[in-house]
BAKEDREN-981612 format. One record per residue (C-alpha): residue number from 0; residue in three letters; z, x, y. Coordinates in pm, whole numbers, plus 50000, padded with zeros to 5 digits. Each point is the difference from the previous one (the first is absolute). Layout:
REM residues N
[site NUM, 'ALA', [Z, X, Y]]
...
//
This chain:
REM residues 214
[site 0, 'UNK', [31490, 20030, 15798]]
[site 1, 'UNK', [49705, 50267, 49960]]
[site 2, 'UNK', [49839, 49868, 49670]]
[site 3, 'UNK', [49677, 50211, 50027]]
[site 4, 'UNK', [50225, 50345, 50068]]
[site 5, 'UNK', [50237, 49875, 49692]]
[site 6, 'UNK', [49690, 49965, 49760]]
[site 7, 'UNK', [49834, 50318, 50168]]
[site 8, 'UNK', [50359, 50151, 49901]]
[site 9, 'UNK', [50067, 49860, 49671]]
[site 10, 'UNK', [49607, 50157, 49928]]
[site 11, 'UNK', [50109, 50342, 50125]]
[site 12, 'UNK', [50320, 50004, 49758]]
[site 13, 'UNK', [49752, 49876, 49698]]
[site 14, 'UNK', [49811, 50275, 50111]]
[site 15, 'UNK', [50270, 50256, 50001]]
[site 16, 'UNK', [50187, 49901, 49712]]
[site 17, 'UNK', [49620, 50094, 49784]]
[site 18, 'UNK', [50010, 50352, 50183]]
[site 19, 'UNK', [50373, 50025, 49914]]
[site 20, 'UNK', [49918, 49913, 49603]]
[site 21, 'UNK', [49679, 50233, 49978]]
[site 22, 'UNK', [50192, 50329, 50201]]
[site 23, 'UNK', [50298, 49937, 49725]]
[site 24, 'UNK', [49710, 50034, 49747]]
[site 25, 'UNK', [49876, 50288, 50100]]
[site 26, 'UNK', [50327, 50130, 50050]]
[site 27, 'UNK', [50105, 49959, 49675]]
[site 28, 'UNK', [49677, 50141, 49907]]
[site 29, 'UNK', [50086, 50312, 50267]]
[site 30, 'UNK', [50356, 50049, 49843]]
[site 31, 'UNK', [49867, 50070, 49687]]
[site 32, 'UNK', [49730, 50201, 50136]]
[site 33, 'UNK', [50243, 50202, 50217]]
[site 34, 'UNK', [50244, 50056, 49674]]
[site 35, 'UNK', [49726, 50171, 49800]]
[site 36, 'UNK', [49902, 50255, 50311]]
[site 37, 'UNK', [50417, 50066, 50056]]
[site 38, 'UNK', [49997, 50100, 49593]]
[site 39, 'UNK', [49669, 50238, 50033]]
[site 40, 'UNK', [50119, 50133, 50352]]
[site 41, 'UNK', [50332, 50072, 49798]]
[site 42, 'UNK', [49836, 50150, 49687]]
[site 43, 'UNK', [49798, 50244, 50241]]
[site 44, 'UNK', [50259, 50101, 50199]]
[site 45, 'UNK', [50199, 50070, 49675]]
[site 46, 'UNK', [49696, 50187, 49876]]
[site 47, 'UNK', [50004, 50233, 50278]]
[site 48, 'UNK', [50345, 50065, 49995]]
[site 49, 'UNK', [49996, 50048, 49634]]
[site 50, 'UNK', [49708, 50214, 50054]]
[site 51, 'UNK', [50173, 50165, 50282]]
[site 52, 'UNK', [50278, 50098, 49834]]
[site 53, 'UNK', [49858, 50155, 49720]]
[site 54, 'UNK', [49803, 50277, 50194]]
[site 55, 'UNK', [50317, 50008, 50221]]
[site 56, 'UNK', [49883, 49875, 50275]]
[site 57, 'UNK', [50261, 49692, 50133]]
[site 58, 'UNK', [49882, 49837, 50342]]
[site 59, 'UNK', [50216, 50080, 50240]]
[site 60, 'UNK', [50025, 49962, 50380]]
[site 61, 'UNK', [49864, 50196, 50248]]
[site 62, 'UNK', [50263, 50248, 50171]]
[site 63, 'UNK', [49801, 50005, 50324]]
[site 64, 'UNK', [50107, 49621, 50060]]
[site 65, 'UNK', [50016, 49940, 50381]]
[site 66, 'UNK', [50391, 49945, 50059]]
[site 67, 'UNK', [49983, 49841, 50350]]
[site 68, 'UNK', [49829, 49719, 49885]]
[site 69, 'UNK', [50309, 49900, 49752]]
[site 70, 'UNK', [50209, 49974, 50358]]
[site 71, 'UNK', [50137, 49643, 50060]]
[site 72, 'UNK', [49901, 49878, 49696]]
[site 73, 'UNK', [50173, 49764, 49695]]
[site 74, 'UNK', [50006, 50165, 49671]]
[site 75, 'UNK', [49737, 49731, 49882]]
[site 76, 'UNK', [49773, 50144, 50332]]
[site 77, 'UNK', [50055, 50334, 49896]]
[site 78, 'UNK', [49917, 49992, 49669]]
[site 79, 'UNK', [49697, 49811, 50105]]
[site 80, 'UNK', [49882, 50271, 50233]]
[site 81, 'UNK', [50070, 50290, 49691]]
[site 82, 'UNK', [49748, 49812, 49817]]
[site 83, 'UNK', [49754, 49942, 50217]]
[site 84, 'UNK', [50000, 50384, 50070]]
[site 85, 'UNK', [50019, 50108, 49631]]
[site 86, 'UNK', [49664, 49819, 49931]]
[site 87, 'UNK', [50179, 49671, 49860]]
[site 88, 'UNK', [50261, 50172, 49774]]
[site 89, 'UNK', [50389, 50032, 50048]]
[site 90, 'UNK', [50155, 50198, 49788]]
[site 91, 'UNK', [50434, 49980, 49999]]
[site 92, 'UNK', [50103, 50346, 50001]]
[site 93, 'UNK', [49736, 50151, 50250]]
[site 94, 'UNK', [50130, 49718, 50219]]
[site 95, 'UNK', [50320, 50066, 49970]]
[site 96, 'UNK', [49928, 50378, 50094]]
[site 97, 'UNK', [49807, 49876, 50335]]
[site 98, 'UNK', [50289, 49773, 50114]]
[site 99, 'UNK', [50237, 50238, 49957]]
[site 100, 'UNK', [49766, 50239, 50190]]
[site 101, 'UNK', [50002, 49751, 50273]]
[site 102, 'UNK', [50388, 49958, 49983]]
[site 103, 'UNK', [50004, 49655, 49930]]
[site 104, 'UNK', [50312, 49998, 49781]]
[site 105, 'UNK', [50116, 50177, 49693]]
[site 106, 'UNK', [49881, 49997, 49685]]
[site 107, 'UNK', [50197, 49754, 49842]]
[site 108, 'UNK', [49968, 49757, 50306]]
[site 109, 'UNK', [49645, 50088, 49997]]
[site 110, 'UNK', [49925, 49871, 49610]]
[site 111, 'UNK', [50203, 49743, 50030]]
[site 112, 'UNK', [49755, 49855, 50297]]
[site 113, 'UNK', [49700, 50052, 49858]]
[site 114, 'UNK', [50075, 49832, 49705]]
[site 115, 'UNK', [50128, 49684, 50198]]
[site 116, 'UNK', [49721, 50051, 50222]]
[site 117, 'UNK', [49771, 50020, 49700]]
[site 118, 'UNK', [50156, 49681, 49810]]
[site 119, 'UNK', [49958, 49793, 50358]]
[site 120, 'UNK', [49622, 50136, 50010]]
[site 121, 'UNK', [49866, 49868, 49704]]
[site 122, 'UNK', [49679, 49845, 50142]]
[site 123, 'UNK', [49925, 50383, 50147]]
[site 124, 'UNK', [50091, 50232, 49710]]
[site 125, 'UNK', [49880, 49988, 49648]]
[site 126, 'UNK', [50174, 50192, 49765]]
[site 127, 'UNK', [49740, 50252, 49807]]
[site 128, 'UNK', [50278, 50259, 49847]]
[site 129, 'UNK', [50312, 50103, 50027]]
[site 130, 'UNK', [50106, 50076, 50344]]
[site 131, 'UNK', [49623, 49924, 50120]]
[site 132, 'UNK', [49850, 49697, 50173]]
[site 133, 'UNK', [49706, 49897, 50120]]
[site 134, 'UNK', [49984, 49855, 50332]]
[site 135, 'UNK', [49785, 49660, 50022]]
[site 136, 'UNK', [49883, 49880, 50337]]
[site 137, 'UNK', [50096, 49656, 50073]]
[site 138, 'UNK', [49938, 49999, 50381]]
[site 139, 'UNK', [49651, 49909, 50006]]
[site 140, 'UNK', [50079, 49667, 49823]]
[site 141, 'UNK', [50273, 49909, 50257]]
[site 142, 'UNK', [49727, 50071, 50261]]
[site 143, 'UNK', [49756, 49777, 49838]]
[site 144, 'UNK', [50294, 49706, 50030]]
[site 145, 'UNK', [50042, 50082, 50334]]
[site 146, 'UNK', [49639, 50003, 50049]]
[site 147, 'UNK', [49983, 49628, 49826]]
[site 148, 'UNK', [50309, 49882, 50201]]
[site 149, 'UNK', [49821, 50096, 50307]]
[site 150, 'UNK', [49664, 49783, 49874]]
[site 151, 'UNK', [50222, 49731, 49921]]
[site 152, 'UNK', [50134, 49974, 50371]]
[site 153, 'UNK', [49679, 50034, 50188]]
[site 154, 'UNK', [49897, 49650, 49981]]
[site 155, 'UNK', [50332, 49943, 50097]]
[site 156, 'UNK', [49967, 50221, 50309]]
[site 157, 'UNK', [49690, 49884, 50074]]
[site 158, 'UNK', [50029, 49632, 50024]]
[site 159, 'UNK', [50375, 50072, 50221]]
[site 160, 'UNK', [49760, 50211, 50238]]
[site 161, 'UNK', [49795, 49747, 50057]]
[site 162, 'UNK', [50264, 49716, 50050]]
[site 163, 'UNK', [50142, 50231, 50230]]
[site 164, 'UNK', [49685, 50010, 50207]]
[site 165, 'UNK', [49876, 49689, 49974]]
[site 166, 'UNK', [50283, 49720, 49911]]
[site 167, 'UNK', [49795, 49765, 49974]]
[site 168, 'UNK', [49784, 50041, 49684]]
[site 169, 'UNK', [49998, 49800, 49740]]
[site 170, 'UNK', [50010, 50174, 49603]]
[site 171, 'UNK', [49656, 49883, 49955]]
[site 172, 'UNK', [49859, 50196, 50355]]
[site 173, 'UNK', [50230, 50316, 49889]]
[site 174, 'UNK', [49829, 49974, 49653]]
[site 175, 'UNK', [49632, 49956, 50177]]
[site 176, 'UNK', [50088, 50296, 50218]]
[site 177, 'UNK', [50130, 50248, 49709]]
[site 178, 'UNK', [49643, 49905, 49784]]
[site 179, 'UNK', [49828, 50043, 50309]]
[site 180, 'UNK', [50149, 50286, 50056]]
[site 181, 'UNK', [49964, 50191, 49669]]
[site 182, 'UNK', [50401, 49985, 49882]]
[site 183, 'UNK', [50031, 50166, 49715]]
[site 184, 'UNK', [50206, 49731, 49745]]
[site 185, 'UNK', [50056, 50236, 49716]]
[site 186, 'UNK', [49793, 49770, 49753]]
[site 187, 'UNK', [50208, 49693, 50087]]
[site 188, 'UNK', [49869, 49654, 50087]]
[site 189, 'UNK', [50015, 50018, 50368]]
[site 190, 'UNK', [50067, 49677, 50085]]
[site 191, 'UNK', [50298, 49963, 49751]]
[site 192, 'UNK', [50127, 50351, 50118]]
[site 193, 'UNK', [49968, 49852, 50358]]
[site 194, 'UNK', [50188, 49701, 49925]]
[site 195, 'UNK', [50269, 50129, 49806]]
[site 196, 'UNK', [50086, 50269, 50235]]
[site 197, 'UNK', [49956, 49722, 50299]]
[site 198, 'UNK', [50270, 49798, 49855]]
[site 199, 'UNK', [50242, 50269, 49902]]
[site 200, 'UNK', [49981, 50137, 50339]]
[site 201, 'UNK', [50107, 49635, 50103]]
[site 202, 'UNK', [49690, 49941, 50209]]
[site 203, 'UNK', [49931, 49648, 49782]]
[site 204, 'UNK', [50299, 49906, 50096]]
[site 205, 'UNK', [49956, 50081, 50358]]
[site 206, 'UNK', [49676, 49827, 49994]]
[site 207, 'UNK', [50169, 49664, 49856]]
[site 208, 'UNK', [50238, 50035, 50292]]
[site 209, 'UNK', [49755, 50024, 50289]]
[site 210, 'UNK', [49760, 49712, 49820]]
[site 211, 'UNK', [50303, 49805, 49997]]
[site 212, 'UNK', [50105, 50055, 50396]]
[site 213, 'UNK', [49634, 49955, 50061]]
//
């Protein structure tokens, strides 16, 4: 049995268990945060509208929108791509007009999607009046996961690499090698993050195994 990688490990949870506790701080400090902006993003947009309206003037959705690039799309895509050429806003019955234009469906088949489309797109579309929404651009965030997921695997890559080249090193050469070599950890302990990642990639194990037909 590994004592020194099971303490190094048992550290590493301690460690991670105080991140976990102070990021649900501050995102229960965030969520409140983020509540107040949604209600003064709301009022604005209700401002405008109300404003709007009274100098009749509703928002509505440009009739030079570029039809080809609605081809082979869901409704959710489509209504996406409205938005994003309509300077954020979607407004119902302009969109209705352009589908139709398109020949997408009827009228009736045509509501009928956009509302389900709408319903399933909640984390897209924010409501500002009736018949008008708001579109609200979530794809940078799932870039920035995919962007941390990728960070999260490179030590990971990096230490299978050089297993693959050299077989023979030992975790504490591989973590002498990535100092050396300027690895970027992320702000972890490297020799924890080195020894975790060792043994779930089941190289402790392989080392026990060889010591032991040694």
């Amino acid at each position: 049995m590994n004592k020194e990688w099971i303490k190094e490990t048992n550290e590493l949870l301690e460690d991670w268990e105080a991140q976990r506790q102070a990021l649900r701080d501050k995102y229960d400090q965030l969520a409140i945060e983020l509540i107040d902006l949604d209600q003064l993003i709301q009022a604005g947009h209700e401002m405008i509208s109300a404003y709007m309206k009274k100098h009749a003037s509703e928002p509505t959705t440009p009739s030079n929108i570029n039809l080809e690039s609605l081809a082979n799309k869901s409704y959710p895509q489509m209504l996406i791509e409205i938005a994003k050429q309509s300077n954020g806003i979607l407004n119902v019955s302009d969109t209705v007009d352009i589908l139709l234009k398109a020949n997408i469906g009827n009228e009736k088949q045509i509501r009928h999607n956009i509302d389900t489309a709408l319903s399933r797109s909640r984390n897209h579309f924010a409501r500002i009046g009736r018949g008008q929404y708001r579109f609200t651009n979530n794809i940078q965030s799932k870039k920035k996961e995919e962007e941390k997921t990728k960070e999260r695997s490179g030590l990971r890559e990096a230490i299978i690499d050089l297993k693959e080249k050299n077989p023979q090193m030992t975790s504490k050469e591989v973590l002498n090698y990535l100092i050396l070599s300027g690895f970027d950890f992320k702000g972890r302990r490297p020799a924890s993050a080195v020894n975790l990642t060792w043994g779930y990639l089941g190289y402790a194990k392989e080392g026990k195994q060889q010591s032991l037909l040694g």
